[in-house]
N, C-alpha and C positions, 0 to 999 in steps of 0.2 A: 159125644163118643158114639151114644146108635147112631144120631144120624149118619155119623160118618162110616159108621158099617153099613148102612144102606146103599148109601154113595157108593161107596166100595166093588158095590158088584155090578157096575155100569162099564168099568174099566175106567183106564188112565185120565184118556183127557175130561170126562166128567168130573173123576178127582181134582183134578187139577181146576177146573173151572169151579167148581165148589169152591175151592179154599183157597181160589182169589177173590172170586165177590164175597167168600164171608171177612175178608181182609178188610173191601168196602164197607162192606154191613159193619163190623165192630168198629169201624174208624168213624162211621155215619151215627151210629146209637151213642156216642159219647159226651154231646150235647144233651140229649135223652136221661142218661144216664145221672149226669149231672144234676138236673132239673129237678130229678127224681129224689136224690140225694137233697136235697135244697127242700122238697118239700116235706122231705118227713121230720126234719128238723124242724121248721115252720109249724108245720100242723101240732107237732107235740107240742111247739109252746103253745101254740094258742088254744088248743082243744083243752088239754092240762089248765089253762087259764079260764076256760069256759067261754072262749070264743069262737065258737065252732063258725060262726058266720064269717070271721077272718080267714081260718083254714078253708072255710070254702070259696073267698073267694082268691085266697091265695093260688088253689086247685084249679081254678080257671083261669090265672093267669099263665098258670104253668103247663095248661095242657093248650094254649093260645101260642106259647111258644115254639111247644114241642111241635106244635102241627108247621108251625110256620119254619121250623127246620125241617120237617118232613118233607115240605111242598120244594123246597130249597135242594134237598138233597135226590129229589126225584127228577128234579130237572136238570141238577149235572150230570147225575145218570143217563138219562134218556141222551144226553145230548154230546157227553162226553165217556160213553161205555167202554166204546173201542179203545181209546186213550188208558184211561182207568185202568183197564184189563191189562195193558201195554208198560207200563209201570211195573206190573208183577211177572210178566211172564218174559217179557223182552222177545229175543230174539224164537225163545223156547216153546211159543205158544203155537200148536196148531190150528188150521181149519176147525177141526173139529169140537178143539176148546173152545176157542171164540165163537161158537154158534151154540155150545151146550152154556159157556159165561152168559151171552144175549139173554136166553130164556130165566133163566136162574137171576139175573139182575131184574128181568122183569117183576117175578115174583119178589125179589126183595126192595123193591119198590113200596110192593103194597103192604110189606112187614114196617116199614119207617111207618105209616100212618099207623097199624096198629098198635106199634112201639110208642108212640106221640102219646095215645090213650092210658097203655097199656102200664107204660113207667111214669106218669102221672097218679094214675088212682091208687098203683101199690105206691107211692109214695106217700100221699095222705090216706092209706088205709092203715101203712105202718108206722106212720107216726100219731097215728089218734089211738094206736093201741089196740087194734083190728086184727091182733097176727096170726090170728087162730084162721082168719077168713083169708090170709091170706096166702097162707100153708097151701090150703082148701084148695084155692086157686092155683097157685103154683104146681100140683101136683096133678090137676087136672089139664091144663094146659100140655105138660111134658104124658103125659099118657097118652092123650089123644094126637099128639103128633106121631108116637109111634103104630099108633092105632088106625092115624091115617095112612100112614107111609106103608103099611102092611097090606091093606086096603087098595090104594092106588098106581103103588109103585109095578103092580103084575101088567096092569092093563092099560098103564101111560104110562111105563121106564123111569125114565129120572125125572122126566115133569111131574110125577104122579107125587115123588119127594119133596120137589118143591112146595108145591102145592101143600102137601102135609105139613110143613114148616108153616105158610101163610095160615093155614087154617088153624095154626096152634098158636100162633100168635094174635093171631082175630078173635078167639075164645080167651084168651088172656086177657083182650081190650074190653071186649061183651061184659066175662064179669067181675073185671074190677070197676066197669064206668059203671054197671047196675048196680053195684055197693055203693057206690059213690051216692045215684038216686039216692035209693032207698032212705040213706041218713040214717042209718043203723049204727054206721062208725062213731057217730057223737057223743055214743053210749056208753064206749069204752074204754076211754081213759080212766088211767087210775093215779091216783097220788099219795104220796107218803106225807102223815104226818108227823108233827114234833119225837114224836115217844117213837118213831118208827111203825106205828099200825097201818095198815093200806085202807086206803075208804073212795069211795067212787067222788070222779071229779068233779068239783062245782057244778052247778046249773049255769046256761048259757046267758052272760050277764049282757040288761039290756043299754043302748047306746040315753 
């Protein structure tokens, strides 16, 4: 919703070209998305079970995939943008959309890699029980996009937006893969026992 108040004041065909490539973009993250979903169910058993070396390397299968839809979806773009674009607009799409769509695809290009990262680590940060860091994250991501978009949108127009969106999503990738390092997540699952008490989860059991 800000973003789209920002977009807003470029006029029409910017609108418009926004909220066709974000048509692409949500149709593109849904592998992603997926992935993400897949792994925080995974990581909770296995972290929960105290196999955190499972959940990690469940977490690199899944962010092996992600990239490789990434790399997949960056190059029907590139290669099929105009088309893409022509699907949603038909007949109704000006000049001036399809060269503000160009740019704006451009940058959402480089959001599928951060997204590849990005829904990968909150996946196993929220399934190893991480949710506190993950809040953290989340909140800081959508801050600094509007913080960038304030910032850039005066003195680059609507690339200045885009760009604010890539950089909020490249800060979402940074630190949920740096949680990831660290192995701080291994620490915080929790389980219930018999009587219903909470107590921290096994030690990581050796093979």
């Amino acid at each position: 919703f800000v973003t789209q108040r920002f977009v807003n004041h470029f006029g029409a065909d910017v609108m418009a070209a926004f909220t066709v490539v974000g048509k692409i973009g949500d149709l593109g993250m849904m592998p992603m998305i997926s992935m993400g979903i897949a792994l925080t169910v995974f990581s909770a058993q296995n972290v929960g079970a105290g196999r955190t070396d499972r959940a990690a390397a469940g977490f690199r299968a899944g962010l092996r995939f992600n990239l490789i839809v990434a790399a997949l979806l960056a190059a029907v773009s590139l290669l099929f943008g105009r088309p893409l674009m022509e699907l949603f607009l038909g007949a109704n799409g000006s000049a001036a959309t399809y060269a503000a769509g160009r740019v704006c695809l451009l940058f959402t290009i480089g959001n599928f890699f951060a997204m590849a990262f990005a829904f990968a680590s909150e996946g196993l940060i929220k399934g190893a029980g991480d949710v506190q860091i993950y809040f953290y994250i989340a909140v800081c991501a959508a801050a600094m996009k509007i913080v960038f978009a304030l910032l850039l949108m005066e003195p680059m127009g609507s690339t200045g937006v885009w760009l604010a969106i890539l950089l909020s999503w490249s800060s979402e990738a940074v630190l949920g893969f740096a949680r990831y390092l660290s192995g701080r997540w291994k620490n915080k699952a929790l389980r219930f026992g018999g009587d219903g008490d909470v107590s921290p989860a096994p030690a990581e059991k050796q093979n």
